[in-house]
C-alpha positions in Angstrom: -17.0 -0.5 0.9 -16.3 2.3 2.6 -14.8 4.3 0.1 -14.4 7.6 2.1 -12.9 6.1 5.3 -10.4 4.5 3.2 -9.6 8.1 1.3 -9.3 9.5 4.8 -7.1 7.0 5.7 -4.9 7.5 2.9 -4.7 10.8 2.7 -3.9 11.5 7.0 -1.1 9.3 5.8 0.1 11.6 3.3 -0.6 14.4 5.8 1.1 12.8 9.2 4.5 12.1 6.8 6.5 14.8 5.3 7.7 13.7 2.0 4.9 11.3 0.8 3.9 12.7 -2.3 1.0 10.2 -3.4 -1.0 7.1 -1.6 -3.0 4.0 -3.3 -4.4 1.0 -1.8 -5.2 -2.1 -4.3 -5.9 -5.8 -4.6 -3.6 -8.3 -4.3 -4.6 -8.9 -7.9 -3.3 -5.5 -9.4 -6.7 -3.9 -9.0 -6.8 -0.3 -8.0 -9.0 0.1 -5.0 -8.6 4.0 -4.3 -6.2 6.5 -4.8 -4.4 10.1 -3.6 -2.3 10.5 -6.5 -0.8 13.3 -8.8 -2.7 13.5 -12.1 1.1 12.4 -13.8 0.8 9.0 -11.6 -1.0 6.5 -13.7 -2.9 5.0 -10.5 -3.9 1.7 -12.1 -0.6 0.8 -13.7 1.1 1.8 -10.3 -1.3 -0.9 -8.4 -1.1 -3.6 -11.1 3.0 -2.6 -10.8 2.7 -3.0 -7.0 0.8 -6.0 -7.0 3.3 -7.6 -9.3 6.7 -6.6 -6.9 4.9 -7.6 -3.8 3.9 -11.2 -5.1 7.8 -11.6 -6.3 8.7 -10.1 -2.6 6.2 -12.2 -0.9 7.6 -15.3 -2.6 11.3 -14.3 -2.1 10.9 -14.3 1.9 8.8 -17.4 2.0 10.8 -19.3 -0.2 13.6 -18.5 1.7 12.5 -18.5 5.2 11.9 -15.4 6.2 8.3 -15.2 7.3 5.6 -13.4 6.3 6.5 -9.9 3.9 5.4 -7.0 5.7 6.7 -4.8 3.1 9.6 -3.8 0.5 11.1 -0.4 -0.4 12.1 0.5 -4.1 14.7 2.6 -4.1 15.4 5.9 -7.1 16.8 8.9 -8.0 14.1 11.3 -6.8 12.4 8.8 -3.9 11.2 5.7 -2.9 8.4 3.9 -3.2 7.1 1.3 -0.3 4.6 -1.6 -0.6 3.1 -2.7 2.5 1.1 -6.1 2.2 -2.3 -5.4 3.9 -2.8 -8.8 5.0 -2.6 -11.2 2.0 -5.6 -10.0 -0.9 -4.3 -6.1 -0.5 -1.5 -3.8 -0.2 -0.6 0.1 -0.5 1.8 1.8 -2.3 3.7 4.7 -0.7 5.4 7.0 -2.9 8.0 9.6 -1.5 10.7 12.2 -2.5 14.0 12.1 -1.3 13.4 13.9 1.9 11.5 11.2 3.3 12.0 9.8 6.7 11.5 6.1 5.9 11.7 4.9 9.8 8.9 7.2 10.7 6.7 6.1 8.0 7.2 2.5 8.3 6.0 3.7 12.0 2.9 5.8 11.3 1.8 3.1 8.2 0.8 0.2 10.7 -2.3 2.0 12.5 -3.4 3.0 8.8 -2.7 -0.4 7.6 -4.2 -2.1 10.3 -7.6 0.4 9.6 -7.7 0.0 6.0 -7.3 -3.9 6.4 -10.5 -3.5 8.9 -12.3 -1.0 5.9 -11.6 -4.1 3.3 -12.5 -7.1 5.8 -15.6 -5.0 6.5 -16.7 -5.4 2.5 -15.6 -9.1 2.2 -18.3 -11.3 1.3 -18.8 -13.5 4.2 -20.1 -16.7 1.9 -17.5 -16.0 -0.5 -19.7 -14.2 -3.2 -20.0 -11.1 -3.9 
């Protein structure tokens, strides 16, 4: 894997949107893949977190008709946090203060997300093992 194109990726996120304050891609599994987080963000708990929501978001829309979940917003006190699905064994986890401008970075997340879904197709083992 490309582990530098995907930390670029991440990280010209965090640059292009005001307000994102830390960036992780993982496995669908929980797994941390990489990470642009603050040294008080426990990056592995936050994916295996993620990974959780996003499976009971995915299975909310399908079991209600709704399609295929792009993503889902967590709303707090001091921010947001977004989970995107990057197709269906990833996602990323977008963390944000209250300034945020949610419409424009649900806008500048889909080139990124389509890249880092190329960066992780690019690793997968054709054959199925690794």
């Amino acid at each position: 894997m490309d582990h530098e194109a995907l930390a670029l990726e991440i990280r010209g996120l965090r640059e292009q949107v005001t307000g994102i304050t830390d960036t992780a891609v993982a496995a669908a599994d929980g797994l941390l893949i990489a990470a642009d987080t603050a040294e008080t963000i426990d990056a592995e708990g936050l994916a295996a977190i993620a990974a959780a929501g996003l499976g009971i978001a995915r299975r909310a829309t399908e079991a209600t008709g709704r399609g295929t979940l792009r993503k889902t917003v967590a709303y707090g006190s001091h921010g947001c946090a977004a989970f995107y699905a990057v197709g269906d064994t990833a996602l990323m986890v977008v963390l944000g203060d209250e300034g945020i401008d949610l419409d424009r970075l649900h806008q500048e997340t889909q080139p990124a997300l389509r890249r880092i879904g190329a960066l992780l197709a690019a690793t997968a083992p054709v054959d199925g093992r690794a």
